[in-house]
Structure formats: structure tokens, C-alpha cells
C-alpha positions in Angstrom: 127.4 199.1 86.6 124.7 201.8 87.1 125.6 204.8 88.8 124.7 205.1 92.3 123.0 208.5 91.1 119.6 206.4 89.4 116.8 206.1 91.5 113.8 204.0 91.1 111.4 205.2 89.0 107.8 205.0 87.9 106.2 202.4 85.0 104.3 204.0 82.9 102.3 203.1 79.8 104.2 203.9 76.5 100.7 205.2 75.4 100.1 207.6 77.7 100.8 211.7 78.4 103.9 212.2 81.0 105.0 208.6 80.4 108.0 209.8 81.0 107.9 212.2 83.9 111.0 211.7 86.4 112.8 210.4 83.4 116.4 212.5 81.9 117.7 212.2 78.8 120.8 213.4 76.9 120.0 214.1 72.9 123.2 214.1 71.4 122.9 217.0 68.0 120.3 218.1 69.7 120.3 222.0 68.7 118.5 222.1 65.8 116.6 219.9 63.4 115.5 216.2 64.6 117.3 216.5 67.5 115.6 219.6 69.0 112.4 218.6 67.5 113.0 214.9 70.0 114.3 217.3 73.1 111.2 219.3 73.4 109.1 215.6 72.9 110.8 214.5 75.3 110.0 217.2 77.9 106.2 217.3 77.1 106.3 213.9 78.0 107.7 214.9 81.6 111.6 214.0 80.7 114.4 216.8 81.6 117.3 217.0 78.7 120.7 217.7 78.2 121.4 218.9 74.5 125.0 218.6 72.8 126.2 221.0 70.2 129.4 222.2 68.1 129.2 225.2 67.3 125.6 227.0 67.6 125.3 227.5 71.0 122.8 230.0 70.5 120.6 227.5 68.5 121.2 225.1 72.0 120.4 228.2 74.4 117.1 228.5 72.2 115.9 224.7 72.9 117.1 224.8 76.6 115.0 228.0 77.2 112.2 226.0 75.4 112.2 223.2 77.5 112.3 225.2 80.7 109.5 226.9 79.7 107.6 223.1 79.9 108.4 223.2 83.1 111.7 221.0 82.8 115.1 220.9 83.2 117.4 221.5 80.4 121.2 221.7 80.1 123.5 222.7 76.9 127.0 221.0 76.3 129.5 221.6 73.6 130.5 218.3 72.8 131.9 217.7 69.3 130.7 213.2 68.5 134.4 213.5 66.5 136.4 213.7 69.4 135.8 210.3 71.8 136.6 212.3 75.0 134.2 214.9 74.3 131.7 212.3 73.3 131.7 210.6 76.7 132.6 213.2 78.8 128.8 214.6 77.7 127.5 211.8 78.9 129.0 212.3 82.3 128.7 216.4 82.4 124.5 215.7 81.9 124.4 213.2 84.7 126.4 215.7 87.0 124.2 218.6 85.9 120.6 216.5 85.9 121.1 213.6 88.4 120.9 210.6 86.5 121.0 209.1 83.1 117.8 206.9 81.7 117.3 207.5 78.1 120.3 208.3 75.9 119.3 209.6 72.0 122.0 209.2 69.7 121.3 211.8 67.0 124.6 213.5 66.0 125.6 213.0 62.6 127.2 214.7 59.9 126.1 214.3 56.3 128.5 214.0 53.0 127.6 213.1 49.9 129.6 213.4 46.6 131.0 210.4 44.2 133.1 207.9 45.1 136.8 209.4 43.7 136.2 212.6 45.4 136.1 211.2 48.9 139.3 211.6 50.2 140.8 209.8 53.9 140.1 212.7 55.8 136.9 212.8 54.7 136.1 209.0 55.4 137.7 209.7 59.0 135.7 212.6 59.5 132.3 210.9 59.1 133.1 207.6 60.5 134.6 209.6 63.6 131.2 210.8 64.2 128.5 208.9 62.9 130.5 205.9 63.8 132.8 206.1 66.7 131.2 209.0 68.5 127.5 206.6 68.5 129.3 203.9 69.9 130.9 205.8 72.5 128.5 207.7 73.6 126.7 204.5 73.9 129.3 203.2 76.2 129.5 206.0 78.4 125.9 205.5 78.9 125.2 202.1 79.2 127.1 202.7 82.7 124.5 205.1 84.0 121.3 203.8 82.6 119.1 201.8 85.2 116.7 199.1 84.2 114.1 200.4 82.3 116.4 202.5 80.5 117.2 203.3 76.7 118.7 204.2 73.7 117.5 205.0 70.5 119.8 206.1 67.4 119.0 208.1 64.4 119.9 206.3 61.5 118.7 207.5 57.7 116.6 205.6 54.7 120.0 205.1 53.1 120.6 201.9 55.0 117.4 200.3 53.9 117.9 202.3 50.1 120.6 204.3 48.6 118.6 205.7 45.2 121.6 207.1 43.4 125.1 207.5 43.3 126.8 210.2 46.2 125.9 207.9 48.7 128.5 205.8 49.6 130.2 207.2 52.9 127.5 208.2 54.4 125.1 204.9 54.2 127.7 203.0 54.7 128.7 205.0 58.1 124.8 204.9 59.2 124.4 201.0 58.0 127.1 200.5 61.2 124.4 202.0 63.4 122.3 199.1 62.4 125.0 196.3 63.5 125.9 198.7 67.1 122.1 198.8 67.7 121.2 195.0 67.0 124.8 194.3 69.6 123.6 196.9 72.0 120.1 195.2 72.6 122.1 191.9 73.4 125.0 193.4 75.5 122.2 195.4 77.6 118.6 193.6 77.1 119.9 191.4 80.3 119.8 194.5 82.0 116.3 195.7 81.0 117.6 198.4 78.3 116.2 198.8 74.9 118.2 199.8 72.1 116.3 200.6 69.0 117.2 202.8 65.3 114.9 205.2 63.6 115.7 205.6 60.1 114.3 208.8 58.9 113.5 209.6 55.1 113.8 213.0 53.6 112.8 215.6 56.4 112.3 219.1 56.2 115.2 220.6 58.4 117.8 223.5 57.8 120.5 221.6 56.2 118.0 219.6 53.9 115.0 221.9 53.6 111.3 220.9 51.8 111.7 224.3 49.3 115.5 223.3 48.0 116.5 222.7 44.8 117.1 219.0 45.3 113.7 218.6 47.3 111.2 217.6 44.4 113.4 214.8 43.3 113.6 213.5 47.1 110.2 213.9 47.8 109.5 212.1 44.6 111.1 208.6 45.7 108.6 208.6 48.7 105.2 206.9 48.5 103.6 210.0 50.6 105.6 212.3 47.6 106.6 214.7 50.4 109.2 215.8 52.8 108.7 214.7 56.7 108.9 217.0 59.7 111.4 216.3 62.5 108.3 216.6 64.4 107.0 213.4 62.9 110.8 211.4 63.6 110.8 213.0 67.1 107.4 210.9 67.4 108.9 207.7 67.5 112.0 208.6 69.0 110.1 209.4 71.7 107.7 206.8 71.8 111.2 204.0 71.6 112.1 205.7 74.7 109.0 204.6 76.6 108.5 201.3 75.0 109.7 198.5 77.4 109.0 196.0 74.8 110.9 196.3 71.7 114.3 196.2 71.2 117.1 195.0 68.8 114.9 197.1 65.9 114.6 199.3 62.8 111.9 201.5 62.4 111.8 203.3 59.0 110.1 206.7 59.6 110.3 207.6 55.7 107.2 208.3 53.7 107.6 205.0 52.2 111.3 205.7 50.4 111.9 201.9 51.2 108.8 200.4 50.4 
């Protein structure tokens, strides 16, 4: 049921600057790395955002101020995608703080990698808590806010289209569930007018995986560009999924070409 806090809104082109002005969205992860990279996207294209975080705040702060200084509203919650409560009590603290709810980007996720007998069960809870359970329920909270017209788009990774080595197992196999949720999520809602699309993004230059470290050359390597991304470059069609009334149900590999 949509909340009684969504207005109608404008329908603009995809293609077009300010597409989507009057728009909020909530970019879960969104202090640093892709995630900021998609918040202050977003707000050049006229959206205001509400930002999750763990534990920089500071990092969070920085991207709020940024977005204000667009001209937008911002909003920074410490939400942790392990803990379901948290997850969807985000959703509803950014609706309270920014009116309404019409674009929801799923982009928390926590990365571990290491071979298969080291993985222990806390570990496999761990990830699945949040790359797992915390996207689906943050997509649940949502889908009861979002108004015709609205969306989600997850962040997924080049692991579910190609794992190149060995240390991969946990975490592909805890974004490849991202694919199945998104691909259910365009059925459960497309009746409703939302979109739910995944971005998978190859190797991108970002504090935890940066284009200078000491595993960089081999990653770049497996691409067809033979270089790292930018978040800026994944924020691009995050952003653009969020404005796009047409597609849904769909994977879009922004990668360099590791899966080709």
C-alpha cells in the first residue's frame, strides 16, 4: 500500500538534466565509494537523499553536506543492513525526515574473500545477513512507500556473471541472490508501475579496493578496457535505472568487459 505521504509527481525523460527533480531517494552504504558517488548523482539530477552508514558518520556528514550544497535535501542514518530492524527502520526514518519514498538504491554490502575451509558459520551469517537479508528487507520496507513510477536498483558485482579464481565463494554466491530478489521484485511490483533492476559493477577504484593496490594489476588485467572503473562511472547507471520507466527485471554489467 503506498504511504499517504507520496504525491504525484512529474514525467520526465530518462535522458534529460533534473529528470529527477521532486524525486527522494534512500542509498543504502551510501557514505563512501559507489554509494556516495550515486547520492550526489542523484541530487544533480534534482533528487533529495537519505544516506545509511555503520560506522563513519563523518564520511556520511561529508556527502550530506555535499548534496546540500546542490541545493538538495540530504539526511544521514546509522543503520547497520545486518540487523533487519535497523534495515527497515531506515527506510521509514528517511521518509519521516524527507516526505516520501520513490527511488530506493540498495548498495550496502560487505565483501569477504578467502578459500573455501577458512570460512567459518559466522562468517557465512555475516555476509548473507547483509548482502542477503538486509537487500531484501530493505526492499520490503520500501515497496510500501514507493508510488507508481517508483524504483529500485541493487548493486550487485561481476562475480555473479564471473568468479576468475578461487576466494570467491561467499561472496558471489551472496550477490548471485540479488539477481533471483531483483528478477521477483520486478514481478511482485511491475503491476504497480515500479522498476527493479541490478547493476553489477567490475573492479572499481574505491577505498576498500583501490586502482594503486597490490592486487589491482591482476584485476584490471581480466577486463577488456585493462583498467579499474570509477564509482562515478557505476553511479551513472544507477542513476539513469532510476529514471528509466521502461526496463525492469534486468542485469546490467558495468565492468570493463570482465564478463565478456
Amino acid at each position: 500500500m503506498n504511504s499517504s505521504t507520496n504525491s504525484s509527481r512529474p514525467s520526465p525523460s530518462p535522458c534529460s538534466p533534473g529528470t529527477l527533480r521532486g524525486r527522494v531517494a534512500l542509498v543504502t552504504g551510501g557514505g563512501r565509494g559507489i554509494g556516495a558517488a550515486t547520492a550526489l548523482r542523484l541530487a544533480r539530477e534534482g533528487a533529495d537523499v537519505a544516506v545509511t552508514y555503520v560506522n563513519d558518520e563523518e564520511a556520511a556528514a561529508s556527502v550530506v553536506r555535499a548534496v546540500e550544497a546542490l541545493g538538495r535535501r540530504a539526511v544521514a542514518l546509522r543503520a547497520d543492513a545486518a540487523d533487519a530492524a535497523e534495515a527497515a527502520g531506515a527506510v521509514t526514518a528517511a521518509v519521516r525526515a524527507l516526505g516520501r519514498l520513490d527511488i530506493l538504491v540498495n548498495n550496502a554490502g560487505v565483501g569477504l574473500l578467502g578459500p573455501l575451509e577458512t570460512l567459518s558459520p559466522a562468517d557465512v551469517d555475516r555476509v548473507l545477513a547483509v548482502n542477503v537479508r538486509g537487500a531484501f528487507v530493505t526492499a520490503q520496507a520500501a515497496a510500501a512507500h514507493l508510488p507508481e513510477g517508483g524504483s529500485i536498483v541493487t548493486v550487485g558485482t561481476c562475480m555473479t556473471q564471473r568468479v576468475p579464481g578461487p576466494g570467491g565463494t561467499l561472496y558471489a554466491m551472496s550477490k548471485s541472490a540479488l539477481v533471483g530478489l531483483t528478477k521477483a521484485l520486478a514481478r511482485e511490483l511491475g503491476g504497480r508501475g515500479i522498476t527493479a533492476n541490478i547493476v553489477h559493477p567490475g573492479p572499481i577504484d574505491t577505498d576498500l579496493n583501490p586502482a594503486d593496490g597490490p592486487h589491482a594489476p591482476g584485476q584490471a588485467a581480466m577486463t577488456a578496457l585493462g583498467r579499474f572503473g570509477t564509482a562515478d562511472e557505476v553511479a551513472d547507471t544507477v542513476v539513469h535505472l532510476a529514471g528509466a520507466a521502461y526496463v525492469t527485471g534486468a542485469e546490467f554489467a558495468v565492468d570493463g568487459g570482465h564478463a565478456a
